[in-house]
C-alpha positions as CSV (number, residue, x, y, z in Angstrom):
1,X,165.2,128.1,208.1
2,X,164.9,126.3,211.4
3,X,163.7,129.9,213.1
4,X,161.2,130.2,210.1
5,X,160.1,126.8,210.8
6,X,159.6,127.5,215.0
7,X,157.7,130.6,214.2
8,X,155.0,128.6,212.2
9,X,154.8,126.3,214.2
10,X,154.3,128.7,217.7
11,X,152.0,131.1,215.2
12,X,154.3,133.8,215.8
13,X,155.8,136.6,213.4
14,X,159.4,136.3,212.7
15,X,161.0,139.3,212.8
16,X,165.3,138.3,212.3
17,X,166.6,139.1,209.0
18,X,165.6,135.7,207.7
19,X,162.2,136.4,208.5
20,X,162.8,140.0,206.3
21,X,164.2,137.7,203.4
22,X,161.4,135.1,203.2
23,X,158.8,138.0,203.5
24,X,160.5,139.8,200.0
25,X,160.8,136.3,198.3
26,X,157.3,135.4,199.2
27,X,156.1,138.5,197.6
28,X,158.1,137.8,194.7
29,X,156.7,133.6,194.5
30,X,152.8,135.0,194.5
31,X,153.1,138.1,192.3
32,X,150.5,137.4,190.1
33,X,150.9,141.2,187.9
34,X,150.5,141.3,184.6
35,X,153.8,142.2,183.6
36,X,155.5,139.5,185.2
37,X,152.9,136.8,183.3
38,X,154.2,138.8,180.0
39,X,157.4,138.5,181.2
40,X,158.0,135.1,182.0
41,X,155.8,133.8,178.7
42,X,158.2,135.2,176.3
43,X,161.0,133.9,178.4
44,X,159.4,130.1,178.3
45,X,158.8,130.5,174.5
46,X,162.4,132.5,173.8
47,X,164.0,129.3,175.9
48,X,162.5,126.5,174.5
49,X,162.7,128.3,170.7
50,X,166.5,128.3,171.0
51,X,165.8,124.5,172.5
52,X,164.1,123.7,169.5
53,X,166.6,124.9,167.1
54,X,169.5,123.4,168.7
55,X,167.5,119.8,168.6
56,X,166.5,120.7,164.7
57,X,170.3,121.8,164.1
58,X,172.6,119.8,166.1
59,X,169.8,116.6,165.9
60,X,170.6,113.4,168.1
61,X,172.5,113.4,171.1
62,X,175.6,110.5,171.3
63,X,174.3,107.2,172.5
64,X,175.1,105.5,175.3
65,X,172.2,103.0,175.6
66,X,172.1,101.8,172.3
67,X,169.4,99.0,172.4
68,X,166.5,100.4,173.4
69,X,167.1,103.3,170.6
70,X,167.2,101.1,167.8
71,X,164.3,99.6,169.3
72,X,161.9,102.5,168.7
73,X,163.7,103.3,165.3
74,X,162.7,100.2,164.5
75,X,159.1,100.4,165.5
76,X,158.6,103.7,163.8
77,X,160.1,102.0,160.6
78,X,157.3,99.3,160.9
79,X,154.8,102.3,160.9
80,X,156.3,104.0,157.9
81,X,156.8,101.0,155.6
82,X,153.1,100.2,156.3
83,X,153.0,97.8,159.0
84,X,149.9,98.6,161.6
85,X,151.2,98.5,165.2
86,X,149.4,95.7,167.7
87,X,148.2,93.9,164.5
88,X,151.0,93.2,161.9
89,X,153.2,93.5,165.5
90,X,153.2,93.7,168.7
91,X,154.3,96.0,171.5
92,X,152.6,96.9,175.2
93,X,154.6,100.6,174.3
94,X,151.4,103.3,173.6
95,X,151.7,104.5,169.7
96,X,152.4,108.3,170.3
97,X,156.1,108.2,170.6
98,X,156.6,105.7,167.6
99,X,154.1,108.4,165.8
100,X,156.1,111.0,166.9
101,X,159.6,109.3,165.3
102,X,157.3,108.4,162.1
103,X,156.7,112.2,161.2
104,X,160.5,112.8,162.1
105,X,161.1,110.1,159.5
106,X,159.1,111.3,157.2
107,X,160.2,115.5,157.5
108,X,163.6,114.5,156.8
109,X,166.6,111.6,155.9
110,X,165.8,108.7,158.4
111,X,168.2,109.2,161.1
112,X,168.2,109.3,164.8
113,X,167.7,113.1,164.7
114,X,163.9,111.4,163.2
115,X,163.7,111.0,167.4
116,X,164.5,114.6,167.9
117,X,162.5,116.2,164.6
118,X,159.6,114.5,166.9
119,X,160.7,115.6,169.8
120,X,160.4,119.2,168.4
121,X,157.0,118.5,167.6
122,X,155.4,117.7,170.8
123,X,157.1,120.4,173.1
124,X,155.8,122.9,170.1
125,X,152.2,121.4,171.6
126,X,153.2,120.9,174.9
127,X,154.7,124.1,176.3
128,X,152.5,126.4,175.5
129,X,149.6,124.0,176.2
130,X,151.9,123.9,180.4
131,X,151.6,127.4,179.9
132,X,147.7,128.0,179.0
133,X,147.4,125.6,182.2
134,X,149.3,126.9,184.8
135,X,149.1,131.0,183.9
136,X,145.7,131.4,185.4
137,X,146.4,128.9,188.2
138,X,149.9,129.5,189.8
139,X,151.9,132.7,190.5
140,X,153.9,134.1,187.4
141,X,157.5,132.5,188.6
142,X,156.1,129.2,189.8
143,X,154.1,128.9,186.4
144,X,156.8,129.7,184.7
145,X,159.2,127.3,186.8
146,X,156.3,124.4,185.9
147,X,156.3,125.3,182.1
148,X,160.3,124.9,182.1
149,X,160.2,122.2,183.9
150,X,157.5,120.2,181.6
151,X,159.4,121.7,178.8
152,X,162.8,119.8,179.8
153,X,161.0,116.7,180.6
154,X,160.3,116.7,177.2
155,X,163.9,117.4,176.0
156,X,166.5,116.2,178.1
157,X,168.4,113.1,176.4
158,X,168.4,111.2,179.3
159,X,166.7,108.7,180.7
160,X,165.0,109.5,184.1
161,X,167.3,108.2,187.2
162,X,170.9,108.3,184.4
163,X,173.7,110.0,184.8
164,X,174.3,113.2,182.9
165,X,176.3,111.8,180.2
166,X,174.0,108.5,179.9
167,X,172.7,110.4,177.2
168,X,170.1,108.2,174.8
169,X,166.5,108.2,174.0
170,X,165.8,105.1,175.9
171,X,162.6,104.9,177.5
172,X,161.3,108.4,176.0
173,X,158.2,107.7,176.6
174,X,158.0,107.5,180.1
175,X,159.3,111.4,180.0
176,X,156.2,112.1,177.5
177,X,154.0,110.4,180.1
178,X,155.3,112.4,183.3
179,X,154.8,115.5,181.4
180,X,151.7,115.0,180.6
181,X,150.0,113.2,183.5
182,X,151.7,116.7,185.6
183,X,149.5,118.7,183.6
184,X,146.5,116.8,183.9
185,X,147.0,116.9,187.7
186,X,147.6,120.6,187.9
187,X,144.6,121.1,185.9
188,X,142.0,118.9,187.7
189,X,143.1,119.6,191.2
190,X,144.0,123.5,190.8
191,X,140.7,125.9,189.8
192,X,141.5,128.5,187.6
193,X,141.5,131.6,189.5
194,X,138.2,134.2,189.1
195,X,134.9,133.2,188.1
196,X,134.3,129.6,186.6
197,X,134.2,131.1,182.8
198,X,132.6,128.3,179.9
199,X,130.6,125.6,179.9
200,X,131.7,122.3,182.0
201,X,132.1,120.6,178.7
202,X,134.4,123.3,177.5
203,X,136.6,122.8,180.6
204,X,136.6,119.4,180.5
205,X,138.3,119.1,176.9
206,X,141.7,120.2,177.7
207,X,141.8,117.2,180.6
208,X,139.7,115.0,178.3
209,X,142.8,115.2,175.5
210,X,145.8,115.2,177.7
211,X,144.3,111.5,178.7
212,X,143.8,110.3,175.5
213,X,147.4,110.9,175.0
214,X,148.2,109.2,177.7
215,X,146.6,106.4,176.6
216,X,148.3,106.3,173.4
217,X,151.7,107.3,175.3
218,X,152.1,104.6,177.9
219,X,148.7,103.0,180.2
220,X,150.3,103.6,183.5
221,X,150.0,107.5,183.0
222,X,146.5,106.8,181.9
223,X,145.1,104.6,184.4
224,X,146.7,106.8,187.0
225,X,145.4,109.8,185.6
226,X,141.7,108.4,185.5
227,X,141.8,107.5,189.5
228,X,142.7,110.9,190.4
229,X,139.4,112.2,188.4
230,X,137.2,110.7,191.2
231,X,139.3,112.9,194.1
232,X,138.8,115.8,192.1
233,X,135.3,115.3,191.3
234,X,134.9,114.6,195.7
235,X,136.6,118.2,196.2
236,X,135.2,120.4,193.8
237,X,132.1,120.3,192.0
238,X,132.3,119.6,188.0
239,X,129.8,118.0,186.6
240,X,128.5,115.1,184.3
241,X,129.4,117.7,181.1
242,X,133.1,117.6,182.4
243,X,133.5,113.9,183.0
244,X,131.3,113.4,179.3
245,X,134.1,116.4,177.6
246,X,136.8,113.8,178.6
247,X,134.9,110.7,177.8
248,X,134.1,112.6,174.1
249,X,138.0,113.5,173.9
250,X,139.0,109.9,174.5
251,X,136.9,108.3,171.6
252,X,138.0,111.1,169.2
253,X,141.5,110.6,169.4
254,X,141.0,107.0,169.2
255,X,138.8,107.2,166.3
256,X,141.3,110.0,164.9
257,X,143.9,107.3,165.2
258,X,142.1,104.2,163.8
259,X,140.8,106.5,160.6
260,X,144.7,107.8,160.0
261,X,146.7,104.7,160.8
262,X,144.0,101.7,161.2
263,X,145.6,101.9,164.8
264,X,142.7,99.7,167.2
265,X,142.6,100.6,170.4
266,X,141.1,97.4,171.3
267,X,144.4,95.8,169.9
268,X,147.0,98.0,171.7
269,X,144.9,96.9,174.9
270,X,145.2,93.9,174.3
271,X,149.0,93.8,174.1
272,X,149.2,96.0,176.8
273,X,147.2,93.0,179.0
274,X,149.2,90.4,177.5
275,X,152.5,92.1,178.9
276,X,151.0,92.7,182.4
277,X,150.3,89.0,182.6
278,X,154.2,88.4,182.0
279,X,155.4,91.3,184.7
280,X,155.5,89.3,188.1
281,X,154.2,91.2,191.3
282,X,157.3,90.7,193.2
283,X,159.1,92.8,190.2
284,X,156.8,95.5,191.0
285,X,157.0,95.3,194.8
286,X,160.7,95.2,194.9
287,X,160.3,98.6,192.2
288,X,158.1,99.9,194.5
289,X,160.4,98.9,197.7
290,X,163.2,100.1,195.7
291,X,161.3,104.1,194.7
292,X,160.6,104.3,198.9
293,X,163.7,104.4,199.8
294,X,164.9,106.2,196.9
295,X,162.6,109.5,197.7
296,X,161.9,108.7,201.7
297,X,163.9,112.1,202.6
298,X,161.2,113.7,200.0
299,X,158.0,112.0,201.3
300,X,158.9,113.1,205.1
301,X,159.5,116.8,203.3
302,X,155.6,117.2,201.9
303,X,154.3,115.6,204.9
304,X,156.6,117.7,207.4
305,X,154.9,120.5,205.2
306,X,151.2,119.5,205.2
307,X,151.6,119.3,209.3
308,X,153.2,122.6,209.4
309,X,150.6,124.1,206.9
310,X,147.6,122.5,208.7
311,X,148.7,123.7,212.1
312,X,149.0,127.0,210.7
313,X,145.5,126.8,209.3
314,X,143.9,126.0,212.5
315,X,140.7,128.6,213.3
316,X,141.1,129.8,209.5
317,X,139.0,127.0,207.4
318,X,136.9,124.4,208.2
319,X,138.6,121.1,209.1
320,X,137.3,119.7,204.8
321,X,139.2,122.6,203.5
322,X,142.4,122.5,205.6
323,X,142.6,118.3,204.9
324,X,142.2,118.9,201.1
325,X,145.8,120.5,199.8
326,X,147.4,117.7,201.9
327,X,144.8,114.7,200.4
328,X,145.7,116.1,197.3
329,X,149.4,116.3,197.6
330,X,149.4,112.7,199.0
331,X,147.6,111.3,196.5
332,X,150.0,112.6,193.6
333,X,153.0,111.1,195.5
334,X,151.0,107.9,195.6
335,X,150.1,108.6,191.8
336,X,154.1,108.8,191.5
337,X,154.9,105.6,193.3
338,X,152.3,103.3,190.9
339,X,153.7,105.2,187.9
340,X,157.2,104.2,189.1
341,X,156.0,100.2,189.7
342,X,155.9,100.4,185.8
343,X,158.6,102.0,184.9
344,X,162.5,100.4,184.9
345,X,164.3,102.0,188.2
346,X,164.4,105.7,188.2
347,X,166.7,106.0,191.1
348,X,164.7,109.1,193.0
349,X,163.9,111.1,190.2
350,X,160.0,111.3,190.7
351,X,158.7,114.4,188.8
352,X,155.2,114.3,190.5
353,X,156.9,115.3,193.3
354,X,156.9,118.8,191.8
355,X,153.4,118.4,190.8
356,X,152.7,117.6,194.7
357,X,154.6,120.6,196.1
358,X,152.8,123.1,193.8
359,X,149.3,122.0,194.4
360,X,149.9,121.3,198.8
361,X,151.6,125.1,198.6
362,X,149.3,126.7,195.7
363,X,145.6,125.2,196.9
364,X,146.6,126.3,201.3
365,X,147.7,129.8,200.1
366,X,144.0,129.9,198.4
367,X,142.6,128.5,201.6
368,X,143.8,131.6,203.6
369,X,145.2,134.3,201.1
370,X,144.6,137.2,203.5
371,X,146.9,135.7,206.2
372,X,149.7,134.4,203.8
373,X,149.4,138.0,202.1
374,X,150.6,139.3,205.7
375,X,154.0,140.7,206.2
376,X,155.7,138.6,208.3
377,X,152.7,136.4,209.3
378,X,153.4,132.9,210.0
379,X,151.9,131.9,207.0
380,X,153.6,134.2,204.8
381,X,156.8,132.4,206.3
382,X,155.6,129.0,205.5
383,X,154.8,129.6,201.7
384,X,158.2,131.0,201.3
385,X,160.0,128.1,203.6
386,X,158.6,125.6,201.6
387,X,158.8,126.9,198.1
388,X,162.1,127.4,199.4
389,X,163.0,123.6,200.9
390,X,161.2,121.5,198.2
391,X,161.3,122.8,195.0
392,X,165.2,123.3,194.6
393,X,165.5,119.3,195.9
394,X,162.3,118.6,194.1
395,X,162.3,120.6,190.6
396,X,166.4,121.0,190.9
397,X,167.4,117.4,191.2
398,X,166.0,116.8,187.9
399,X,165.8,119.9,186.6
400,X,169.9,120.9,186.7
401,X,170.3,117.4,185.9
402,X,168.3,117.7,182.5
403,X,170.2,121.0,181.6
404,X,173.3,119.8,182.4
405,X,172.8,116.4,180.2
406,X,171.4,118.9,177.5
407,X,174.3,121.4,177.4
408,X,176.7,118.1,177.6
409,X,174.7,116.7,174.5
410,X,175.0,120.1,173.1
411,X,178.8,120.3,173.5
412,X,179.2,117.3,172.6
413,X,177.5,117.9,169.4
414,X,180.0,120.9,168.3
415,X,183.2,119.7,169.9
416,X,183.2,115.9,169.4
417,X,180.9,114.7,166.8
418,X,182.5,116.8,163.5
419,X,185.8,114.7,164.4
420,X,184.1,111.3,165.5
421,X,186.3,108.1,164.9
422,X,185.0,107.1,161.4
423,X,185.8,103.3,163.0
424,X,183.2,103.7,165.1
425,X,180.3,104.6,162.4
426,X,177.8,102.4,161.8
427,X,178.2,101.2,158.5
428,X,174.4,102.4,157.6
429,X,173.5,105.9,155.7
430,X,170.2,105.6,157.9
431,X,172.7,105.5,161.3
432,X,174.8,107.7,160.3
433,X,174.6,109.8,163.7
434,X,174.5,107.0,165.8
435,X,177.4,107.7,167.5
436,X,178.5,105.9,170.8
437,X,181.2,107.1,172.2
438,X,184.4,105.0,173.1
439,X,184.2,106.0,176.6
440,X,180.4,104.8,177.3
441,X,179.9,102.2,180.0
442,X,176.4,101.3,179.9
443,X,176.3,97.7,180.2
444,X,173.6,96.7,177.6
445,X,171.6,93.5,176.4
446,X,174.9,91.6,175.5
447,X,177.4,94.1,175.3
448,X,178.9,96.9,176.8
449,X,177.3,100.3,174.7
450,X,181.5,100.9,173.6
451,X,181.3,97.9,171.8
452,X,177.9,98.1,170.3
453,X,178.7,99.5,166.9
454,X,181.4,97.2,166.0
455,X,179.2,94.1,166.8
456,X,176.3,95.8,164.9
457,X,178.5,97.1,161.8
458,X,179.7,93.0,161.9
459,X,175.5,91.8,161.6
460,X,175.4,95.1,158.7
461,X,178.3,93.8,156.6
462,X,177.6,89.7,157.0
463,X,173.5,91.0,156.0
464,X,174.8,92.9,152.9
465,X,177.0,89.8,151.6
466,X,173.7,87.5,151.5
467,X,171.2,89.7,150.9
468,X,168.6,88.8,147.7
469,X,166.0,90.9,146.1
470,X,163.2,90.8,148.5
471,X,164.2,89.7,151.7
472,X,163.1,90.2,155.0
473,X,165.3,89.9,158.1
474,X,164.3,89.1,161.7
475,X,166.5,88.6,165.0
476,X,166.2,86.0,167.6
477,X,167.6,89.1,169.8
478,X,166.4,92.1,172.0
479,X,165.5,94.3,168.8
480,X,165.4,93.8,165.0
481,X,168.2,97.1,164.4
482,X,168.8,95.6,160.8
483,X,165.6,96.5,159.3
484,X,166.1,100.4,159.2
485,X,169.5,100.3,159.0
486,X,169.6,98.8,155.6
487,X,166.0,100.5,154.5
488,X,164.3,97.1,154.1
489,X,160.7,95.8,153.9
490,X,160.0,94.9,157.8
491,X,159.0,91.3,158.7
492,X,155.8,90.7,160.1
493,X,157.1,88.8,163.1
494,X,155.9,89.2,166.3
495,X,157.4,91.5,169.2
496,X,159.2,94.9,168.5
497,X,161.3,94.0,171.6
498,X,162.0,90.8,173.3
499,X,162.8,91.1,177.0
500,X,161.8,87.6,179.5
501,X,159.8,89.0,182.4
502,X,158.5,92.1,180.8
503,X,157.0,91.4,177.0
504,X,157.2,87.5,177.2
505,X,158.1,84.1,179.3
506,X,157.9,80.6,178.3
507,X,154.2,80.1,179.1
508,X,152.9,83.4,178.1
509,X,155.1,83.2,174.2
510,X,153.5,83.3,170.9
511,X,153.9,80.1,168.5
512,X,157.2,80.1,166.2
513,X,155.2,80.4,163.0
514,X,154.4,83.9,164.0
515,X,157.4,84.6,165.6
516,X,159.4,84.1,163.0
517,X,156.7,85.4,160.7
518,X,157.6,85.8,157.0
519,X,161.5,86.8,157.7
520,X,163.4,85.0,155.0
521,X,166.6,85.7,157.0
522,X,167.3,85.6,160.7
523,X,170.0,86.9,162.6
524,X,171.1,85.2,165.9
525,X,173.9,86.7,168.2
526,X,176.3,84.0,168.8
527,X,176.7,85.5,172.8
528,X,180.0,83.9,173.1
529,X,181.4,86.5,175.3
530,X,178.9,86.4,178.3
531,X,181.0,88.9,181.0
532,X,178.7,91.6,180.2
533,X,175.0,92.1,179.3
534,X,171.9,91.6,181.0
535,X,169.6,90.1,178.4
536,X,171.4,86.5,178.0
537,X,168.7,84.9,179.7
538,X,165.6,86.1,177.1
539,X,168.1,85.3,174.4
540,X,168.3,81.9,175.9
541,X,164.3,81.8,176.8
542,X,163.8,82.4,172.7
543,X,166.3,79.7,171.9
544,X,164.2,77.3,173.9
545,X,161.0,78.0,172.6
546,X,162.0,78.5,168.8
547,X,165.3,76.8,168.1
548,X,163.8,73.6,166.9
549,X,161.2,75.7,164.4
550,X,164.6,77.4,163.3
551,X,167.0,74.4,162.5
552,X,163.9,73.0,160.8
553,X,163.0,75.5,158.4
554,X,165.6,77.7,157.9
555,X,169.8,76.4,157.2
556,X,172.5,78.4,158.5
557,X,174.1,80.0,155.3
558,X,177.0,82.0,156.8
559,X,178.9,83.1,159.9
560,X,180.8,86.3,161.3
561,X,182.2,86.9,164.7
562,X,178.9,88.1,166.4
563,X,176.6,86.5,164.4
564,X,175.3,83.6,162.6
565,X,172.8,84.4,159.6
566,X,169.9,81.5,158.7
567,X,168.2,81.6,155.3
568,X,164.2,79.8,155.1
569,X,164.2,76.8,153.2
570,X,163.4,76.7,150.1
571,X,159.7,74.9,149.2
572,X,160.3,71.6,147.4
């Protein structure tokens, strides 16, 4: 590789065996033929068919991060019992992945396969819609290499930056958002090849939709996504129909969405503000700080890359055409890095990174296609070096990883779960395949994840002794998990989740009537056991702000090991 790398950089052909290899594998990475298109679009849609129908089949994955699960089941519920997100509660989370468990919900038995029947859903929209994108832009292997790679996004059952067998749905959404906001930049900053065909406003729809759901996925995606229109409307010319297509797209889902589930966009905004004024700057530096060092090794890589690919451009383009691939390329990392800021810590896995590689590689092999279509040219050796260097680290780190935690869910699924300890069932038809196993170690909100269903099944069975005809429970927790899991009528309290520094603090808190809403139970966690958790302190925070409202309208009625259970006082 090091020869490869010499020989760009002194313009010379290399002409040693590796130089023989890299010349056959670029010609395989651009072979843009018909056949291999057809080839590698039945092989996306034959993978992510047999994906599908292991998700539909096998349904949720075992659970080793508990909370934020029955967090989003949760939210969903609110939706499908009738409850209008940002209004009857709040949340700074975008609707589309609680809409997404609704329909699950809805298709089938509540469970947590709801998560996965949703799942199925949007990589039915997705795939093919990665596909459509990157067919006419990229070669046939590395459009089919992005497709599977926004198709696993989609699916893996692990959170970005967890181990392999972390496996949970936690913090789905960010996945959704990734996915989506690689498309959009693949779409904006790569030209389909040929002729401009359409009107602008016809080409601006397909970006135009992919940020409205971004908007309704998670705001970070979406605010990101709208600063890279300006770079793309400095480097190629689009038009005032284009920007107006996305514009149009924007309002239609959000009308769409206010007409279907009187979800106001205004509302969810207005959450979403009320959560960044909570979220300290120094939390997002030290993120930020944190992602740098995390994927320093990967930055160097692109820009060692966009020196090697300008140097080799030298006397083909004009200076603004060599310097755009590499603007373009830094700008996604950048777009990676604010994403990140918003996001809990990811540990390296950065999936704009692929994004990046694609566009630096795909927009300087445009820039000089005659000398990269050269045998044994110095630029034919640099698009096959650096295919070759970043996308295995880029694409594989997270890639193998998200296989690997699939096939482990998947295994799991057929070997363990028919003989799961019955002990360890929730004691809810609705949970019925939540299963943690024994052997997770995921430290959660008070808890370590082994020891989640037993302290839940205790809140289940203490609920089910007290429980009257109408009732409506609430938590002074993390999450309200007792609301789906015994199929009531959700409180109109406050806050789906409850976490000090990121959806509240003690100045920025709502007022106890609402809080509390019109629960007429309330579960508290009695956190005796404080060795392991990382949530005591919110827990705490709520005590503090509502504990007084508590002892003086509700009267503790009964007790179990993990929980005490309050009851509102009666009117006299």
């Amino acid at each position: 590789m090091a020869d490869a790398i010499l020989a760009v950089w002194w313009r010379r052909p290399l002409t040693t065996p590796s130089g023989a290899f890299l010349d056959r594998l670029a010609r395989l990475l651009e072979s843009e033929s018909p056949r291999a298109y057809r080839l590698f679009g039945c092989l996306v849609a034959a993978i992510f068919i047999v994906i599908s129908g292991d998700l539909i089949i096998l349904g949720a994955a075992p659970i080793a991060a508990p909370w934020d699960v029955m967090c989003m089941l949760d939210g969903a519920w609110r939706m499908v019992s009738g409850q209008i997100l940002y209004t009857d509660v709040h949340n700074p989370v975008g609707p589309l992945t609680y809409l997404l468990i609704a329909f699950g919900l809805k298709v089938a038995p509540p469970s947590v396969a709801s998560i996965c029947y949703g799942t199925v859903l949007l990589l039915a929209a997705l795939v093919p819609w990665a596909w459509w994108i990157a067919r006419p832009r990229l070669p046939a292997v590395l459009a089919f290499l992005f497709a599977l790679f926004i198709g696993m996004l989609l699916v893996a059952p692990r959170p970005l930056g967890y181990g392999i067998r972390e496996t949970s749905y936690a913090m789905i959404y960010n996945r959704d958002g990734y996915a989506l906001l690689s498309m959009f930049l693949l779409e904006i900053f790569l030209e389909r090849r040929g002729p401009r065909t359409g009107s602008a406003f016809l080409r601006g729809l397909s970006p135009g939709l992919l940020l409205a759901l971004m908007l309704y996925c998670k705001v970070t995606y979406f605010v990101v996504a709208t600063a890279s229109v300006p770079l793309a409307l400095l480097l190629y010319r689009r038009g005032w129909a284009w920007m107006v297509a996305q514009l149009a797209s924007i309002v239609a889902v959000g009308l769409a969405l206010f007409v279907l589930y009187r979800l106001s966009t205004l509302a969810y905004l207005t959450d979403v503000a009320a959560a960044g004024h909570v979220q300290s700057s120094a939390m997002r530096v030290h993120l930020l700080l944190a992602d740098l060092r995390a994927e320093s090794l990967w930055s160097y890589l692109v820009l060692l890359f966009a020196a090697l690919w300008a140097w080799c451009a030298r006397g083909h383009s004009p200076t603004a055409a060599r310097s755009a691939p590499w603007r373009v390329a830094i700008w996604v990392i950048l777009a990676g890095l604010v994403c990140q800021t918003g996001n809990a810590a990811q540990h390296g896995d950065d999936p704009l990174y692929v994004t990046a590689a694609l566009l630096l590689v795909e927009l300087y092999r445009r820039r000089d296609p005659v000398a990269v279509a050269t045998a044994g040219s110095p630029s034919r050796l640099l698009y096959a070096t650096s295919l070759l260097v970043m996308l295995p680290l880029f694409a594989g780190s997270i890639l193998v990883a998200d296989i690997a935690s699939l096939g482990y869910a998947t295994l799991w699924n057929i070997r363990e779960a028919p003989h799961f300890d019955p002990s360890r069932l929730l004691h809810s038809e609705r949970l019925r395949d939540f299963r943690v196993p024994a052997s997770a170690s995921h430290v959660t909100s008070y808890w370590l994840a082994s020891d989640h269903p037993g302290n839940i099944n205790d809140g289940i069975d203490l609920l089910r002794m007290n429980l009257q005809s109408g009732d409506r429970v609430t938590t002074i927790a993390f999450a309200n998990p007792f609301s789906f899991a015994l199929g009531l009528q959700p409180a109109r309290d406050a806050n789906i989740f409850w976490d000090l520094g990121f959806s509240f603090d003690e100045s920025h808190a709502p007022k106890a009537r609402e809080f509390l809403g019109d629960a007429s139970l309330i579960m508290v966690p009695r956190l005796v056991d404080r060795s392991r958790g990382w949530n005591f302190d919110s827990a705490d925070a709520l005590m503090r702000l509502y504990g007084g409202y508590l002892r003086s309208n509700f009267i503790l009625i009964d007790t179990s090991r993990e929980w005490l259970l309050y009851r509102r006082r009666a009117l006299t």
